[in-house]
N, C-alpha and C positions, 0 to 999 in steps of 0.2 A: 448368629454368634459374631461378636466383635472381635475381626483380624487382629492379631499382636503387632504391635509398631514398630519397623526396621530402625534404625539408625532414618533421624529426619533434621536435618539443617534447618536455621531459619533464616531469611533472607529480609533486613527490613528497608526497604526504599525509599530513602530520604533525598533524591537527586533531584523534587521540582523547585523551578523559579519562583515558587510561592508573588507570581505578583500581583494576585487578588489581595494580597497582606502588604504589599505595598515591599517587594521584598524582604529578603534579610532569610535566616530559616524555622518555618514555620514550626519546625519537630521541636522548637526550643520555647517555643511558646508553650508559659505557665499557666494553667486554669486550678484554682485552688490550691496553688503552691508546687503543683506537679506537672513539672514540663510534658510534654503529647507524649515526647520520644519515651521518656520514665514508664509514662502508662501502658505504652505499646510494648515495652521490653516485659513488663509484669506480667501481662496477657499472654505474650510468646514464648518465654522462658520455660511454665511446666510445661509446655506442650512438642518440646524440639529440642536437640541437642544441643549443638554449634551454635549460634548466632554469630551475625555479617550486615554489618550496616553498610549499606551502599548509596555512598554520601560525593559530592565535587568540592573542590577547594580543601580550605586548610583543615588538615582531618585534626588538629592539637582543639578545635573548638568542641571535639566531642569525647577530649581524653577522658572527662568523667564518668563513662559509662562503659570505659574497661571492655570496648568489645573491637573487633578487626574494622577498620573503617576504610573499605575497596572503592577508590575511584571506576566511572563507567571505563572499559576498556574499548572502547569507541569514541573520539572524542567529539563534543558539536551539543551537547545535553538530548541525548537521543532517546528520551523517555523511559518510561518503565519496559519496555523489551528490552532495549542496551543492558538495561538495570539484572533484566534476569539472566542475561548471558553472563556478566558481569560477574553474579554469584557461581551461575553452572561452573562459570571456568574458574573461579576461587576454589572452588568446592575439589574439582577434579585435581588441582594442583596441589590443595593440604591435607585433602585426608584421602582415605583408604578404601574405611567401612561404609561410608555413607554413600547409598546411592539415591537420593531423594532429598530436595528441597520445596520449603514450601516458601512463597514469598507474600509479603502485608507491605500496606503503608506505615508510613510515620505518623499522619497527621490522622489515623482512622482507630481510637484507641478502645470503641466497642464493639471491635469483632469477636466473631465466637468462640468461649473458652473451649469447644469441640471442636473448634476448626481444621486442625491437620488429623485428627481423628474418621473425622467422618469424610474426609476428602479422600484419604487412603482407604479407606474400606471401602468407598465408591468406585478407586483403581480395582480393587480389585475383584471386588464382585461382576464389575464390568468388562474387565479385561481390557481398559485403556489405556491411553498414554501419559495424559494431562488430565487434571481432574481441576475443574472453575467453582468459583463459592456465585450463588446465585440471591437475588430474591424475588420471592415470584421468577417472572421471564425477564428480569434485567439481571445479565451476568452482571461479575465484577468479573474482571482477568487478574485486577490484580492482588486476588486475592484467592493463589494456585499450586497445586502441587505439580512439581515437575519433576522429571527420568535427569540424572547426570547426564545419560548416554547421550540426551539431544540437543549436548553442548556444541556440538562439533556442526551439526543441520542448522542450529539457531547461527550461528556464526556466519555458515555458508548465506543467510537467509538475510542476514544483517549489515554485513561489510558490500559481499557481492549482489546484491539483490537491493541496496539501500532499503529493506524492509522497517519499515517502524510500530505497523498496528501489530497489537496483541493478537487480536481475531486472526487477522488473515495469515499468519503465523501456522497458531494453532489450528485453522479449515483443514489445516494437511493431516490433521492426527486424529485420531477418536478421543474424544473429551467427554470426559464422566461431567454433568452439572448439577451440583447438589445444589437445595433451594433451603433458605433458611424464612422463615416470616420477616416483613419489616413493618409489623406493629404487635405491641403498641411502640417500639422501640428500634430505628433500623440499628443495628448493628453494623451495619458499614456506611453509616455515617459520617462524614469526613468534614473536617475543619480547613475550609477555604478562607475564610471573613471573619470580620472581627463579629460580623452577625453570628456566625456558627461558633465563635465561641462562646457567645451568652448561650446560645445552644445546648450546647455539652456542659455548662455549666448548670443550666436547669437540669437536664439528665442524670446528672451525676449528686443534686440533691437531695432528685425526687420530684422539683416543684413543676417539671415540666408539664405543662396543662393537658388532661387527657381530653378537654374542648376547647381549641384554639378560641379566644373570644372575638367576637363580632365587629365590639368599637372598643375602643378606650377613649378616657375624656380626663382631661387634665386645664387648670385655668392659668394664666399668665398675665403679665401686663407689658404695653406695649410705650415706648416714648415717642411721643411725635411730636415733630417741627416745624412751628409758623415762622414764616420770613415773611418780608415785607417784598412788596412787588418790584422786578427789575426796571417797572416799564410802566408808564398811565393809563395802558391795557391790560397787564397785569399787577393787581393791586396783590394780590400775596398768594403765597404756596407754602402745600403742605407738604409733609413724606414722613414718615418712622423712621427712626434712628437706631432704636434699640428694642430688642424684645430680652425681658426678665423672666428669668423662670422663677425663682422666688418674690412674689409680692409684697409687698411692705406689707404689713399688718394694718387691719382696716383702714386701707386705703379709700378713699371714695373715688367712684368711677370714674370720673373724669377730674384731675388735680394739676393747678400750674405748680411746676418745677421750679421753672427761672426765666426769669424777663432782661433782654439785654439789647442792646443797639440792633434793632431791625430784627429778632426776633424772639421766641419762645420756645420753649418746650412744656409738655404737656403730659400727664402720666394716665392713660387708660387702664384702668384697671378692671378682673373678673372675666378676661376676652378668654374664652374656650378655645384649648385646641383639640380637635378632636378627632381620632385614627380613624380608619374604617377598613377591616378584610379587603376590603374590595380595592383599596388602593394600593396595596401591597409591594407591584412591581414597581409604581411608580416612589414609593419609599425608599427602596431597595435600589432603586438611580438614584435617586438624590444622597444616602447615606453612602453611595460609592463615589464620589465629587471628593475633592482635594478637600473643599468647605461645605459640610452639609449645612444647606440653609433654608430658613423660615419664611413662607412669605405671606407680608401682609396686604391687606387691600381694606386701606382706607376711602367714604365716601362722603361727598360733602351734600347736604340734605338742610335745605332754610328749615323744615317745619321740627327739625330737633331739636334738643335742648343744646347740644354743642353746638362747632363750628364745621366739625367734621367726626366722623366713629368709625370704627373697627369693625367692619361687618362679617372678616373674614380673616385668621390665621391658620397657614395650612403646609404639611410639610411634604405635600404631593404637589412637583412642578407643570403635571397636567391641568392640574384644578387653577392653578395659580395663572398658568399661560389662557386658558381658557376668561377666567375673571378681567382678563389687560383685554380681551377681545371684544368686550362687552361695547368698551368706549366711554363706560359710566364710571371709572373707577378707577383709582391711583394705585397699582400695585407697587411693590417692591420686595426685592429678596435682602434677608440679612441675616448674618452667621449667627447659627442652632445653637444656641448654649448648651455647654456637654452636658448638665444634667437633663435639658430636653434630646439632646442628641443620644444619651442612655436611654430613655424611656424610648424613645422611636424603634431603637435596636431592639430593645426588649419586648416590644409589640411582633416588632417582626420575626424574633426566634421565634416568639413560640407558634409561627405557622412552617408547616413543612413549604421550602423554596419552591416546588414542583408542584404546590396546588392554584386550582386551575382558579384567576379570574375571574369575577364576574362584575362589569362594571356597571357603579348604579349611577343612576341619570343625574344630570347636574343645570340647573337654571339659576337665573338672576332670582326667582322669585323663589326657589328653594334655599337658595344663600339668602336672601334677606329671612323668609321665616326661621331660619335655624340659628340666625344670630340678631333678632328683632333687639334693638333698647340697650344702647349705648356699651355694646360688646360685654353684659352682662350673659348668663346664661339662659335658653329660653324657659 
């Protein structure tokens, strides 16, 4: 039988440096017109009485949402423990009845519409302290019901003990952990990256892939650079200038731009770029760079019909540093155009961040068959 629900505060934690976002705060980032913090109040609201946002700085940037916004009572941004003392000692100062709070993130807006439900009925069939929302065997903490009374202990734990993990906190208590599944959908999912919000934005259409795909393949065209030589040893040089993500329309593969005092440009066109699973991490560094960039690797080859071809554009800096190694090949990096900079991200949401690598082998002679014949497709 499902325990009847006391009086239960909610506690939402919007105190991180968000600087995987590049600062600023993350709770106010819009996905489909609704800020996180919106989503996460909608979520928390039937299920708690009170709401308490515990926010740093100028709390006037979140008058819109009409709710108590408590600075950490700690100062130094001393994570989500500060954060839950923070509420315990709001809580014990303005009301009465309530003796139980349960605390979420801001930036986690699909956790369980059972959540404070099933935490409490876990206090208390168990007879614990603390009750943690789990999946599988990876706790969340910060997604917990807490006792008022262990405001005064947290404090003691916090100020005199400089404590700051969750865990080690809680080791002193008997902790109820309820397990929720985290597929097909985790539910404590959490928006770090601008990757995780194309994330939640698949999630929250539907579109999100129930089989992450393998490759993606998309084509571009690249401009590149004849000069004339500085030197009677070097008669000229190449390099890429530009990569287009839109192609002129029937472009031919190889086309002069413009001829001008010492040198040329030149438009390759149909050069594939193409993702692979397997490159994932290395995506995921380059898409976290101030400039996500492309790199190309140009080769010059007498028995072709050009002067020089595209054998090779890639938006993994491994592949790329690997290619300059060779010693056969002119690479270079140059900044992702956002609509290839969307597609990158969008390859990358739809894999969960946490799955595992598997890296596929890489040679001169597998780059040249995979992009054989003037950086057309093979």
């Amino acid at each position: 039988m499902t325990s009847p629900l006391p009086p239960i505060a909610g506690l939402i934690l919007a105190g991180g440096l968000s600087r995987r976002m590049g600062g600023g705060d993350k709770a106010l980032i819009e996905v489909d017109g609704q800020s996180l913090l919106d989503r996460v109040i909608d979520r928390l609201r039937p299920q708690v009485g009170q709401m308490i946002l515990n926010a740093n700085g100028d709390p006037d940037r979140f008058a819109s949402f009409t709710l108590p916004v408590v600075p950490d009572v700690v100062a130094g941004f001393g994570g989500p423990l500060v954060g839950v003392l923070t509420g315990l000692e709001w809580l014990d100062d303005h009301t009465l009845d309530t003796d139980w709070m349960v605390s979420v993130a801001a930036d986690t807006p699909l956790f369980p519409e059972d959540l404070v439900q099933r935490l409490y009925a876990a206090v208390v069939e168990q007879g614990a302290d603390i009750a943690v929302a789990c999946t599988d065997d990876q706790p969340h903490p910060v997604f917990a019901l807490w006792p008022k009374r262990l405001a005064a202990a947290l404090r003691a734990a916090v100020v005199g003990e400089d404590m700051r993990k969750i865990d080690a906190w809680t080791a002193r208590y008997k902790v109820a952990h309820i397990r929720w599944q985290p597929k097909p959908v985790d539910p404590f999912f959490n928006v770090n990256t601008p990757e995780d919000v194309v994330r939640l934005r698949l999630l929250l259409d539907g579109s999100f892939p129930a089989e992450p795909p393998l490759m993606a393949e998309t084509e571009l065209a690249v401009v590149v650079e004849r000069r004339d030589g500085a030197s009677e040893w070097i008669k000229e040089s190449w390099r890429p200038v530009e990569v287009l993500a839109e192609p002129p329309a029937a472009a031919q593969p190889w086309l002069m731009l413009r001829r001008d005092d010492g040198f040329e440009h030149y438009l390759a066109s149909g050069v594939p770029l193409r993702l692979h699973r397997s490159d994932l991490a290395s995506y995921r560094y380059n898409l976290g760079g101030a400039e996500p960039r492309l790199y190309v690797v140009l080769r010059q080859d007498a028995d072709a019909p050009t002067p020089v071809r595209v054998v090779l554009v890639t938006a993994a800096p491994d592949e790329a540093q690997a290619a300059s190694e060779s010693g056969e090949d002119m690479v270079d990096g140059l900044p992702m155009p956002a609509p290839l900079r969307d597609w990158v991200e969008l390859f990358c949401a739809c894999h969960p961040p946490d799955e595992p690598m598997r890296k596929r082998k890489r040679d001169t002679k597998d780059a040249e068959a995979a992009f054989a014949g003037k950086g057309g497709r093979p």
